[in-house]
N, C-alpha and C positions, 0 to 999 in steps of 0.2 A: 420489276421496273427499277426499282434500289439497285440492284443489282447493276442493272447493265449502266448507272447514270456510275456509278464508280468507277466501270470498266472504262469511262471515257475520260477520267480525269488521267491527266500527265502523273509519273512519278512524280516530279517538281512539286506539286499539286500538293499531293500525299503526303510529301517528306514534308512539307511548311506545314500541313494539315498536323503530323504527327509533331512536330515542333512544337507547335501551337499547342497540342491537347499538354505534351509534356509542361509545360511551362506554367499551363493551369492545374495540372494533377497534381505539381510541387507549392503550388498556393495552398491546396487544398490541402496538401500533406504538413505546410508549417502549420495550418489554422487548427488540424487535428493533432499535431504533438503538443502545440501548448493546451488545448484543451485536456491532451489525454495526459499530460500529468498534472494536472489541477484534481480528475478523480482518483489519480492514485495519494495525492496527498492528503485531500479528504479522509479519503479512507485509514491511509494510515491513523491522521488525528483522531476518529472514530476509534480506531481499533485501541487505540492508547488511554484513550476518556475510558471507553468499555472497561478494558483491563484496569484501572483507577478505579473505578465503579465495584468492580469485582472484589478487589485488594481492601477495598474500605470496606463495604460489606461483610468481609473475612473478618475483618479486625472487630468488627462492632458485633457478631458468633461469638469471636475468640472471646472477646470483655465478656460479654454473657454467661460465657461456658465460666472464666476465670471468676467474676462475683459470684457465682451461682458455686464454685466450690468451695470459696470461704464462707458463704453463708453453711453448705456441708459440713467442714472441718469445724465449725462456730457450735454445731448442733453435736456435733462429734465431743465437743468440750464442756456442753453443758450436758448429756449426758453420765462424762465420764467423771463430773464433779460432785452431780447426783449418786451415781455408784460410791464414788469415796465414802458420801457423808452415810449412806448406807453399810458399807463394809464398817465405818469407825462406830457406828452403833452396834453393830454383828460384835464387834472385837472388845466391846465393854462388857458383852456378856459370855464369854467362851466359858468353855469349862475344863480346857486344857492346852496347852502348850502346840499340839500340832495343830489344832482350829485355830489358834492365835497366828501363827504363821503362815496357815492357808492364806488365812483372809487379808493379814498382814503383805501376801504377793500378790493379790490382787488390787491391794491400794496401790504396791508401786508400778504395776501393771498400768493402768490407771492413768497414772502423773506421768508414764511414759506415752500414751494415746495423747494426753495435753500438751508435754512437750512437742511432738512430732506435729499435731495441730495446730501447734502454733509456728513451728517452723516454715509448715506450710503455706499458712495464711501471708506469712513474708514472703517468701516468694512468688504468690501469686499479685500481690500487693506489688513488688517489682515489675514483676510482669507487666503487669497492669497499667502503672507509667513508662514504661516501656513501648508498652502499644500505643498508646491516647499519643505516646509522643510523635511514632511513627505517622501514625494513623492523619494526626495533623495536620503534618508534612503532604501528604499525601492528598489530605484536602486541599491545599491550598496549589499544590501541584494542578490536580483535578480542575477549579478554579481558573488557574492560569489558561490549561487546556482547551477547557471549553470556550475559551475567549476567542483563542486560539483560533479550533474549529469551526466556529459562527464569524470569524473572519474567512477564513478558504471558502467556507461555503457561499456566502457572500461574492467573495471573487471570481467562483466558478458559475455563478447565476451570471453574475454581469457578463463574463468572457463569452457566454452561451450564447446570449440574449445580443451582444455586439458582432460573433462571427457567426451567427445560424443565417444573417440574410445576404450576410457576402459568401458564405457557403454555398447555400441557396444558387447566388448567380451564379455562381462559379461551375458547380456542378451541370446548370442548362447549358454554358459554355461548354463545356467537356464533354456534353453529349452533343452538342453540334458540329463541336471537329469531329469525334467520332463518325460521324455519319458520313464523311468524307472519305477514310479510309477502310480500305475492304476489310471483309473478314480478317483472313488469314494474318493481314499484317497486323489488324489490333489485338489479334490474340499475343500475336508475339510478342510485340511490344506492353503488352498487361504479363505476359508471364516471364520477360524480363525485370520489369517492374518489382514481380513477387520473388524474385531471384536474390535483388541487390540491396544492401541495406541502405542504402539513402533514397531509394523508387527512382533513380534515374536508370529510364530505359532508353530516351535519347540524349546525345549529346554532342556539343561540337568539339572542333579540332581545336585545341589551344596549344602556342606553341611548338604543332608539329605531333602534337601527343594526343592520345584518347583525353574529352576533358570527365573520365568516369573513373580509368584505371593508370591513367597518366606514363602506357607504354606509349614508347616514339610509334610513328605512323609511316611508311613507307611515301617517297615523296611523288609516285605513279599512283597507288591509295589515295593519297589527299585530292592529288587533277581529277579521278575519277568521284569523290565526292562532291567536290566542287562543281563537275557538270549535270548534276542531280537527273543520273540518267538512269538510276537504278540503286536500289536498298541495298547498304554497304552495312556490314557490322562489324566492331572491333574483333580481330581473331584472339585478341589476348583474354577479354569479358566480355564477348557478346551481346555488345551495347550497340544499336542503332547508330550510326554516325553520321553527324548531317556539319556544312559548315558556318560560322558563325554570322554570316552575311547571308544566309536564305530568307530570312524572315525580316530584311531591310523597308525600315519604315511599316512594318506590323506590329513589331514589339512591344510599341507603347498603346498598343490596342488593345490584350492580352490581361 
């Protein structure tokens, strides 16, 4: 029954029917690009806070790892102090000249471990503020971000919450022109759609020209669009062409 109640509609009909659907399809398409980059900027903030998250937590290991070796190198030294005072008792009582000098390389063996541990412990000590400096930074980065983020997300709740009921309508619109035009041509016109990057799959004549790929229009082309006696599409981008006066006095109903 669908069917045949289509088969009785005029091209005219059709062409304002598809007019019409285009004209709410591109509503629809601005209300989903500003929505659709509000979650990719979300996301990005997300991904930035994460990575901050990550980069701190790095840095507050690395301090761990770095106190955790001066306390090492600390014990390295009291050790190697304990050894001395031991070798200098060994060496008060030798009982000859090569045992004096074993032991005697052992002490400065020794005060070499102490030196190097203490060189150590400075540069991890640099290190150190080094990091806390970074790290800082990095908090208050962090900080700013999250601020950041609880603002977008905020903005994408409201955007949602503002265009889901004009979506809403819009979309029952879009399926009720729909219903008007036959199969065949809503296919075409949804897979010119998926074709073009702006979704304009009709459009009118401006200035003589397609208004999608803005080739001139042959001026026998135009008379024949203009008696809307049949579905004309540009030969240059295969866009529906309809002219800017069919949908006179529908427009602001749309």
């Amino acid at each position: 029954m669908a069917k045949a109640k289509t088969e009785e509609i005029s091209v005219e009909e059709k062409l304002k029917a598809l007019f019409e659907l285009q004209q709410i399809d591109s509503k629809i398409d601005k209300i989903r690009i500003v929505r659709g980059e509000l979650p990719l900027e979300v996301r990005d903030f997300e991904d930035i806070v994460a990575g901050l998250e990550t980069r701190i937590a790095n840095f507050t290991e690395e301090l761990k790892t770095l106190e955790e070796s001066i306390t090492e190198k600390k014990n390295v030294m009291k050790e190697a102090q304990l050894l001395i005072k031991k070798y200098e008792t060994q060496q008060s009582k030798v009982r000859n000249n090569r045992e004096y000098d074993s032991i005697t390389k052992e002490i400065e063996f020794q005060n070499l471990e102490i030196q190097l541990a203490e060189k150590r412990i400075k540069e991890y000590k640099a290190n150190i503020v080094s990091k806390k400096e970074i790290a800082a930074q990095s908090e208050e980065e962090l900080v700013s971000r999250q601020k950041d983020l609880k603002f977008k997300r905020k903005e994408l709740e409201d955007i949602v919450a503002e265009t889901e009921k004009e979506e809403s309508a819009l979309l029952k619109k879009s399926k009720g022109a729909e219903g008007v035009i036959d199969e065949r041509l809503l296919n075409a016109y949804k897979r010119i759609r998926t074709n073009v990057v702006n979704g304009l799959g009709v459009v009118t004549v401006e200035r003589d020209a397609c208004g999608g790929c803005f080739n001139k229009i042959p001026p026998q082309r135009q008379l024949d669009i203009r008696t809307h006696k049949k579905v004309i599409v540009c030969e240059h981008c295969g866009r529906i062409l309809v002219d800017a006066d069919i949908l006179t006095g529908k427009l602001e109903k749309v």
